[in-house]
C-alpha angles and dihedrals in degrees: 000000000000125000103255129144111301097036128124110222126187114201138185112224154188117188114207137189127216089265088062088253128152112242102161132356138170094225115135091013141079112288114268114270127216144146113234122233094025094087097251087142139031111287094236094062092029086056091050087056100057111106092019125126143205111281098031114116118201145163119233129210107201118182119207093260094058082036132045093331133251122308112266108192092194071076096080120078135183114229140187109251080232089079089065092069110184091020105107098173115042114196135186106258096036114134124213132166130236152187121240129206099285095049092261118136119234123183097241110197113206115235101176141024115202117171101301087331113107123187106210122189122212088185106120099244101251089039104141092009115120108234126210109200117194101206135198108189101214102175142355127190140160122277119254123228105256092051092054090054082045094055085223136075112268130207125026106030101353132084122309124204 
């Protein structure tokens, strides 16, 4: 069977930067699980798997735009280290999430630390890096019917409910 809309893959990984690095990989777990065509990857990966099949191997060059996105640095705000309450010891690194204007939550990292002023980024991490993934199909079905209601795989290695 070919990877098209609808279908569960299951797909070995390594996830590189530009610096050859590893970020993420599925060594040592369960293949990663996802249904294509329902946005549980980044397009540009998600675009280099149709018409592959179980079996096929490739490396896959994503840009920003196909990953996390571009960097947006109206994205970066200074707060007041008020706004951290209960979190007597702010450090560069730390995640939080927030709520934005229209009530929606975003993960914030925190980049600087100045006084009681903190610098968060709502930027997704490899937001703007250009990402090399090294793929193993391992397996591609059909969708069932409640995945596909779902919108996620179900079962060994998917979601259970």
């Amino acid at each position: 069977m070919i990877i098209a809309k609808d279908s569960v893959v299951l797909l070995d990984y390594t996830l590189t930067g530009p610096d050859g690095k590893t970020i993420d990989s599925s060594a040592g777990r369960d293949p990663l699980p996802y249904l294509h065509g329902a946005g549980n990857i980044i397009a540009g990966l998600e675009n280099a798997l149709t018409g592959k099949s179980a079996g096929d191997e490739l490396t896959v060059s994503v840009p920003p735009a196909q990953g996390y996105g571009l960097r947006d640095e109206k994205l970066m705000q200074v707060v007041s280290a008020s706004a951290f309450q209960g979190v007597p010891d702010i450090q560069t690194g730390m995640q939080f999430q927030a709520r934005g204007p229209q009530g929606q939550t975003a993960v914030v990292t925190v980049t600087n630390v100045t006084g009681d002023q903190v610098t968060v980024d709502a930027n997704h991490p490899l937001a703007g890096v250009d990402l090399t993934f090294a793929v193993k199909i391992v397996e591609v079905r059909a969708a069932t019917r409640e995945e596909l209601e779902h919108g996620h795989v179900h079962g060994v290695g998917g979601h259970q409910h």
